[in-house]
MARMILUM-539009 format. One record per residue (C-alpha): residue in one letter; x, y, z. Coordinates in Angstrom, 2 decimals. Each point is the difference from the previous one (the first is absolute). Example, Ala and Ser with C-alpha at 12.3 -4.5 7.8 and 13.67 -1.06 7.14 Angstrom:
<atoms>
ATOM   aa      east     north        up
ATOM    A     12.30     -4.50      7.80
ATOM    S      1.37      3.44     -0.66
</atoms>
This chain:
<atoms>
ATOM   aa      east     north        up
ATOM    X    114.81     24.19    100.34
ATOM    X     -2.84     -2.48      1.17
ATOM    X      0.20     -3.45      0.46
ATOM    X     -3.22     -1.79      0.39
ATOM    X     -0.81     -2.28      2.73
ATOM    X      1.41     -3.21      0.39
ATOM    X     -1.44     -3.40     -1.09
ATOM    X      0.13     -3.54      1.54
ATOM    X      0.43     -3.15     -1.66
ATOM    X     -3.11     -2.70      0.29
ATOM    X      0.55     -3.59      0.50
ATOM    X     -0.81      0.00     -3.59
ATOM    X      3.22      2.11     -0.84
ATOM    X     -2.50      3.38     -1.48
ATOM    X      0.18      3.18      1.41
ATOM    X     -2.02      0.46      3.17
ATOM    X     -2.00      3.68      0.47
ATOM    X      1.50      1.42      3.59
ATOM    X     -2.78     -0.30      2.92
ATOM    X     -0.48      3.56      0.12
ATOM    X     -0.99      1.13     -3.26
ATOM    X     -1.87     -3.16     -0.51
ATOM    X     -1.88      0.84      3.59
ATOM    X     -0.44      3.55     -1.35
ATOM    X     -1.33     -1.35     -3.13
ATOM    X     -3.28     -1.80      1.31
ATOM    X     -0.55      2.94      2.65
ATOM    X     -0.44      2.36     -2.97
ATOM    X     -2.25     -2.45     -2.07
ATOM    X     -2.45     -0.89      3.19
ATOM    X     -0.19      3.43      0.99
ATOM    X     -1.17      0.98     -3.79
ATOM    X      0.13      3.31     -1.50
ATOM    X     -0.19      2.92      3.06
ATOM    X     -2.08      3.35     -0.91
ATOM    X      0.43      3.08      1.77
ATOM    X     -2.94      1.65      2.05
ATOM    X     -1.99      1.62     -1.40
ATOM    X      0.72     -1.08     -3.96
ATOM    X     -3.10     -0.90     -2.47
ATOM    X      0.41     -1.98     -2.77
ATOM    X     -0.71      0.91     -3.63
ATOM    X     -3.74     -0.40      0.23
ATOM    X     -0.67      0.92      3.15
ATOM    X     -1.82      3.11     -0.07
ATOM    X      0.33      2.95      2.73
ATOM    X     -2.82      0.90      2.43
ATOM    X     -0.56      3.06     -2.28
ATOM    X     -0.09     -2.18     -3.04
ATOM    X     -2.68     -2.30      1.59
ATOM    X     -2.33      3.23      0.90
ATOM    X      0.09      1.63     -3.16
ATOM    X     -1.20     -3.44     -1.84
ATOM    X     -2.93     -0.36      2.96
ATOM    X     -0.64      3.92     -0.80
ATOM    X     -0.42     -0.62     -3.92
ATOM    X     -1.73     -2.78      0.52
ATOM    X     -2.45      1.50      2.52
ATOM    X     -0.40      2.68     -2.58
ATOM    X     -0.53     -2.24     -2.80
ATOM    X     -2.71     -2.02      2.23
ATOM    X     -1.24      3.41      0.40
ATOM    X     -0.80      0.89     -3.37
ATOM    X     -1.11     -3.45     -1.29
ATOM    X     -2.60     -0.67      2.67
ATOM    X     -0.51      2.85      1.18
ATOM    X     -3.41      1.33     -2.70
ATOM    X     -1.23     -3.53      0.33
ATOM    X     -0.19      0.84      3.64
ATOM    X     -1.24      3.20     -0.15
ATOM    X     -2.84     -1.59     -2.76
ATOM    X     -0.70     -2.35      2.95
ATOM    X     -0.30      2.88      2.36
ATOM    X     -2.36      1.11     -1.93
ATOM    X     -2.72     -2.04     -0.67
ATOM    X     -0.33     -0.87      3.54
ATOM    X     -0.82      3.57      0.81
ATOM    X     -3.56      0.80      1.10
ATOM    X     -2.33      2.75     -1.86
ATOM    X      0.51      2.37      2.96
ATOM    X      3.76      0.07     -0.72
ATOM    X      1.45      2.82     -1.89
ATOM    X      2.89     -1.67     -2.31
ATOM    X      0.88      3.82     -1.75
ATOM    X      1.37      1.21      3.50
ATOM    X      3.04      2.35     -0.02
ATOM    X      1.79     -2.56      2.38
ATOM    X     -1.10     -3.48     -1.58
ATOM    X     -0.57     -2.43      2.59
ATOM    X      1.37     -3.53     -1.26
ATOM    X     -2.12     -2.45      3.10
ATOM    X     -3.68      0.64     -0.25
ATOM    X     -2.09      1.40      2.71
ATOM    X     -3.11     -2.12     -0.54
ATOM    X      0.88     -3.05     -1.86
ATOM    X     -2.46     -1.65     -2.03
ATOM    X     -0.63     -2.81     -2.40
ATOM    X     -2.83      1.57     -1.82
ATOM    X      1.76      1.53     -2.92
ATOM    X      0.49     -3.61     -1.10
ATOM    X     -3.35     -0.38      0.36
ATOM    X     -1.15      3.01     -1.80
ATOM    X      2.47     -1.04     -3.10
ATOM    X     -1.68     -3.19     -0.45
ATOM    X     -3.82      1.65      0.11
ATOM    X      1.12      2.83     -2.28
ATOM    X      1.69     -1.77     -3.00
ATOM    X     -0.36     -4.22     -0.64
ATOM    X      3.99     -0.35      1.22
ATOM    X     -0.11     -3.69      0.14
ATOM    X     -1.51     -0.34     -3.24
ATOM    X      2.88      2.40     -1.22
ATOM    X      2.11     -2.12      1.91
ATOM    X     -0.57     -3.45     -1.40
ATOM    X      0.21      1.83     -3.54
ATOM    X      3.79      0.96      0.90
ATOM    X      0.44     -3.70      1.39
ATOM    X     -1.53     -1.68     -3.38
ATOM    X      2.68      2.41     -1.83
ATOM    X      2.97     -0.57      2.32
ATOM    X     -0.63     -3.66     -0.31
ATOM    X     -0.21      0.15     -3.91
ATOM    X      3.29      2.24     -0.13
ATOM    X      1.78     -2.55      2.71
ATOM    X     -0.64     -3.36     -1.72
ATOM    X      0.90      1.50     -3.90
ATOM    X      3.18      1.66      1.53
ATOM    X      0.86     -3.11      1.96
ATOM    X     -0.76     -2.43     -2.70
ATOM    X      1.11      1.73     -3.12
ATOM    X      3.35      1.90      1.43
ATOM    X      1.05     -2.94      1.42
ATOM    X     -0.55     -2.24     -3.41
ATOM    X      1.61      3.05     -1.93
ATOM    X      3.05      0.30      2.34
ATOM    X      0.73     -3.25      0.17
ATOM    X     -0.34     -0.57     -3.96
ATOM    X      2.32      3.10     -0.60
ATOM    X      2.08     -1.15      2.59
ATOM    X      0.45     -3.75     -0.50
ATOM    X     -1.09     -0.91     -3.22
ATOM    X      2.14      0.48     -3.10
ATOM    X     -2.06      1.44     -3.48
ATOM    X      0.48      1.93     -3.33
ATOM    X     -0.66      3.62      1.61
ATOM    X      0.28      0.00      3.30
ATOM    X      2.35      3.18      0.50
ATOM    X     -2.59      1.79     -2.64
ATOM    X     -3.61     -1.12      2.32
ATOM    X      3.06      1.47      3.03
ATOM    X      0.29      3.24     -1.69
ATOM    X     -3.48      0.39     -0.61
ATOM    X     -0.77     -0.35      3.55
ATOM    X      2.91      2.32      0.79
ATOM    X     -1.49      2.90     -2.44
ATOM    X     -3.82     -0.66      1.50
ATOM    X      1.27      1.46      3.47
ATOM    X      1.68      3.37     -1.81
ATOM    X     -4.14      1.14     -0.38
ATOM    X     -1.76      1.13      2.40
ATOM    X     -3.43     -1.31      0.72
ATOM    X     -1.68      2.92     -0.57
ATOM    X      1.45     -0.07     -3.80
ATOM    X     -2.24     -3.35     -0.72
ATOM    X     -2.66      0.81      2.10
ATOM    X     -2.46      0.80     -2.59
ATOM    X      0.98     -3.21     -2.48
ATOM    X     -0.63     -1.64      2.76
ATOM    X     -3.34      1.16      0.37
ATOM    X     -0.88     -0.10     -3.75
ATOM    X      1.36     -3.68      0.35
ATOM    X     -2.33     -0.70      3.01
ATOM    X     -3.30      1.29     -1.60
ATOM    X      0.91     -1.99     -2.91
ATOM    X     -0.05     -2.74      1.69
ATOM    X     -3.21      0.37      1.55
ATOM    X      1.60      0.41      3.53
ATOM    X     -0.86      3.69      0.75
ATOM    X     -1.80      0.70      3.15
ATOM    X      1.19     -3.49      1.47
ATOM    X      2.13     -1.34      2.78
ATOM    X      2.05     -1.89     -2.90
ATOM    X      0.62      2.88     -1.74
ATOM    X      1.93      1.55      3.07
ATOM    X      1.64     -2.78      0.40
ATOM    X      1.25     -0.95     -2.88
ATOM    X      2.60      2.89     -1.28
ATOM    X      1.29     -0.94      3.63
ATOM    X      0.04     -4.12     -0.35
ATOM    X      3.61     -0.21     -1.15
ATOM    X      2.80      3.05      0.97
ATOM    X      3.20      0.02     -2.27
ATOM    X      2.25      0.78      2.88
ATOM    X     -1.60     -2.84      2.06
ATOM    X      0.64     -2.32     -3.34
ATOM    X      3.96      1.34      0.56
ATOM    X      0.15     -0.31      3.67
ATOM    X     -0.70     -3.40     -0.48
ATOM    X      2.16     -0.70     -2.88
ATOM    X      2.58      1.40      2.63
ATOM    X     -0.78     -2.32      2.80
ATOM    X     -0.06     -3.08     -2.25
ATOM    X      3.26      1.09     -1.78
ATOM    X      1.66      0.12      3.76
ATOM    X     -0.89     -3.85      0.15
ATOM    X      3.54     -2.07     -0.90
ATOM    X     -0.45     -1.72     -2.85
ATOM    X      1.30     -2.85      1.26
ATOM    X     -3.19     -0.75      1.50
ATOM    X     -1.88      0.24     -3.03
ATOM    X      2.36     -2.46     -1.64
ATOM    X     -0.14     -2.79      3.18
ATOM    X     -3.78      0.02     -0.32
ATOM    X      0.49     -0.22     -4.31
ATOM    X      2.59     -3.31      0.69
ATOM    X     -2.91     -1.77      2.46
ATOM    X     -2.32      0.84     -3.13
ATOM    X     -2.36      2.73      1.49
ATOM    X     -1.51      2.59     -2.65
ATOM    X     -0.84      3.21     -0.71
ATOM    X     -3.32      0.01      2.94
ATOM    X      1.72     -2.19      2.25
ATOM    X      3.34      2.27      0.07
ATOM    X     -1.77      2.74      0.80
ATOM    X     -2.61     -1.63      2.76
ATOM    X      3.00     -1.56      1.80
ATOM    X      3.14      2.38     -0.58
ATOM    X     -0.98      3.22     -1.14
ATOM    X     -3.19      0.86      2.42
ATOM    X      1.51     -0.72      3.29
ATOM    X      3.07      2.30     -1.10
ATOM    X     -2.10      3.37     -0.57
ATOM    X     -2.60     -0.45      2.62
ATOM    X      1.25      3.22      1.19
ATOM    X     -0.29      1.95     -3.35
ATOM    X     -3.41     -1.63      0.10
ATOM    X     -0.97      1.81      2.84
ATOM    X      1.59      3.18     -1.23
ATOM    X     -2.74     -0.06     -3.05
ATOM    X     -2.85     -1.12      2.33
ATOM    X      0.55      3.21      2.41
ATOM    X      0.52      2.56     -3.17
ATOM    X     -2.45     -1.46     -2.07
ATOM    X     -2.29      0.26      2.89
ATOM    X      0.52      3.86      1.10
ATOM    X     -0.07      0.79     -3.81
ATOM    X     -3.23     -1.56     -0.99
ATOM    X     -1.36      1.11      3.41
ATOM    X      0.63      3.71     -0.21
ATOM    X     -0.29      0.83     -3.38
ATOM    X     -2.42      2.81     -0.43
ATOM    X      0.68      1.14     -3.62
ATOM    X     -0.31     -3.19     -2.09
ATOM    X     -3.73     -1.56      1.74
ATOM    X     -1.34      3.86     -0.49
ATOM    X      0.37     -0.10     -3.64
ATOM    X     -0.85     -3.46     -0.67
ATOM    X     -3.55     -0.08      2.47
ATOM    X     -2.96      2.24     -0.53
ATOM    X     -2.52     -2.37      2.52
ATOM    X      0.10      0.94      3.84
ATOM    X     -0.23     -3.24      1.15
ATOM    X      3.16     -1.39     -2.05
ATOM    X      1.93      2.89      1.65
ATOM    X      3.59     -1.15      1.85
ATOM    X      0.35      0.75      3.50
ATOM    X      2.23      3.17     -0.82
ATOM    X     -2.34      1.18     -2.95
ATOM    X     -2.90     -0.06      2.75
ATOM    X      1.76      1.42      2.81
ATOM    X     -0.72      3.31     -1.93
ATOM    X     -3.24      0.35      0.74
ATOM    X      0.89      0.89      3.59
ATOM    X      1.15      3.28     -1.26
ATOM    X     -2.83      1.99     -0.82
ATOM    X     -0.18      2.92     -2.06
ATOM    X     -0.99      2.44      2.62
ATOM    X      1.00     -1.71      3.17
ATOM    X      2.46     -2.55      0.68
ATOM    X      0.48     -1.40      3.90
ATOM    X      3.60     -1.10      0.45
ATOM    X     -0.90     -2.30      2.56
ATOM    X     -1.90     -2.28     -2.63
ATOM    X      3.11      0.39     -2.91
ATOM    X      2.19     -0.93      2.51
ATOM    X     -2.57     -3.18      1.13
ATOM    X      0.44     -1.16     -3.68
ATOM    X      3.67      0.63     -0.79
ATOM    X      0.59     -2.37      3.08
ATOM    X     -2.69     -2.29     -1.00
ATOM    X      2.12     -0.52     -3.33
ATOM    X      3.13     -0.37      1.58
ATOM    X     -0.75     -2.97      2.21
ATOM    X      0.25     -2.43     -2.38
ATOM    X      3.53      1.16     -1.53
ATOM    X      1.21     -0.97      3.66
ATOM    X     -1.82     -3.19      0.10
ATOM    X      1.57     -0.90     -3.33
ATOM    X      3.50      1.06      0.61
ATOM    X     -0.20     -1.48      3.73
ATOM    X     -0.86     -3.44     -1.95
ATOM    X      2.91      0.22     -2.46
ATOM    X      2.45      2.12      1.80
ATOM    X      1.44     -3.49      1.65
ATOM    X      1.01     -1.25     -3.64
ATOM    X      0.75      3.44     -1.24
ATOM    X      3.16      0.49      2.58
ATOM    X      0.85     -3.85     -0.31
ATOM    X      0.41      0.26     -3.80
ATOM    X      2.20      3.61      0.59
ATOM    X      1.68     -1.82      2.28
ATOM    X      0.64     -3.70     -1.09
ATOM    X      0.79      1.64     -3.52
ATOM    X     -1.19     -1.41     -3.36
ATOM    X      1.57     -3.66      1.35
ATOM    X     -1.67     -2.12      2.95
ATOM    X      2.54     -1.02      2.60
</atoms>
């Protein structure tokens, strides 16, 4: 049978903890919670762990930059170089800048250019402009059929684009619009999933905010100026970037709709470096990196909202 320790009166007349427990007491709490050598907690991973993420990562750097590279390689490679060698050779022996050159005298590339800039810009501002009046509408604003105009958006994304491509077309030349930069742009103006993505990013707004700016009497325009915008800057940026590589490298869509040379998109033109019975690498590879420079120079621009909004959420702290 166990007793337990003895207690002391105070002056008071309680119960009084002995000296020794209570002196054992506060060593345990300074001293804090002890861990054995050599323990890891529950999210520490192991040495192994922590090389087989730098591995796959490595490998997916790898495979990601690793053509865009090689593309880069390329162009900077002289005539005298052979680039069909048995052992390729990825740093070039004699590096020049002339392929460059020799793109711009063989095919009008900044005329091309400023074509895929006029559409880009077209594409940007309708996507920006429209989605974000459509999102916000479907998200925020309450009218007779709004889960029907949901659903038809919904059902637009089951078809592919090749499936309309030809009423599009027929649509176009109706209009008047074939073989002209507006008819490119326009099938590409306003993207259903880009009208949802920012019906998403406005529905992730409280509404609480929306009701604060209602009871100090600001409407429709002035809700979404002052409490809607500044909440989906990031989703903003997200359409900019896409919008931007889609209207960019789309190859299909300007073919069809231009017939004159001199209307042709950057990636229409880039063809003609590919001749029919001779085709120099060096000079496809000049272009292809040509028409990638600007996808960095728009991303690089945007990328500091882009991972703000992914990381702030739809909700700025």
């Amino acid at each position: 049978m166990t007793t337990s320790p003895p207690t002391t009166a105070g002056a008071t007349g309680g119960l009084r903890e002995p000296d020794d427990a209570r002196n054992a007491r506060k060593t345990r709490g300074t001293r804090g919670p002890q861990k054995t050598r050599g323990s890891r907690g529950f999210n520490t991973p192991s040495p192994a762990h922590t090389a087989t993420r730098y591995l796959l990562l490595l490998l997916v750097l790898l495979l990601v930059i690793g053509p865009f590279l090689w593309q880069l390689s390329t162009s900077l490679k002289g005539p005298a170089e052979d680039v069909y060698t048995r052992t390729p050779a990825f740093l070039p022996d004699q590096p020049t800048l002339g392929n460059y050159g020799t793109v711009a005298a063989t095919i009008p590339v900044w005329t091309y250019a400023l074509n895929s800039v006029i559409v880009a810009a077209v594409c940007i501002t309708g996507n920006v402009v429209g989605c974000t009046l459509a999102g916000y509408a479907l998200a925020r604003l309450r009218f007779r059929g709004a889960r029907l105009v949901l659903g038809l958006f919904l059902a637009t994304l089951v078809l592919p684009g090749e499936v309309t491509i030809v009423s599009q077309y027929v649509l176009v030349r109706s209009l008047g619009l074939a073989d002209t930069l507006a008819g490119v742009a326009l099938p590409g103006s306003i993207a259903m999933l880009n009208v949802l993505l920012m019906r998403t990013a406005f529905a992730a707004v409280p509404a609480e905010l929306d009701q604060a700016a209602m009871i100090d009497g600001a409407d429709v325009r002035q809700r979404l100026w002052h409490v809607g915008l500044p909440n989906v800057r990031g989703m903003i940026s997200v359409i900019v970037i896409f919008t931007f590589i889609g209207a960019w490298d789309d190859f299909l869509w300007p073919l069809i709709v231009l017939n004159d040379p001199q209307k042709y998109t950057l990636t229409v033109g880039l063809q003609y470096l590919n001749g029919t019975f001779s085709a120099n690498p060096r000079l496809i590879a000049a272009g292809t990196m040509i028409a990638f420079l600007p996808v960095v120079v728009v991303f690089g621009a945007c990328q500091r909202y882009f991972f703000k909004g992914v990381e702030e959420g739809a909700v700025k702290g």
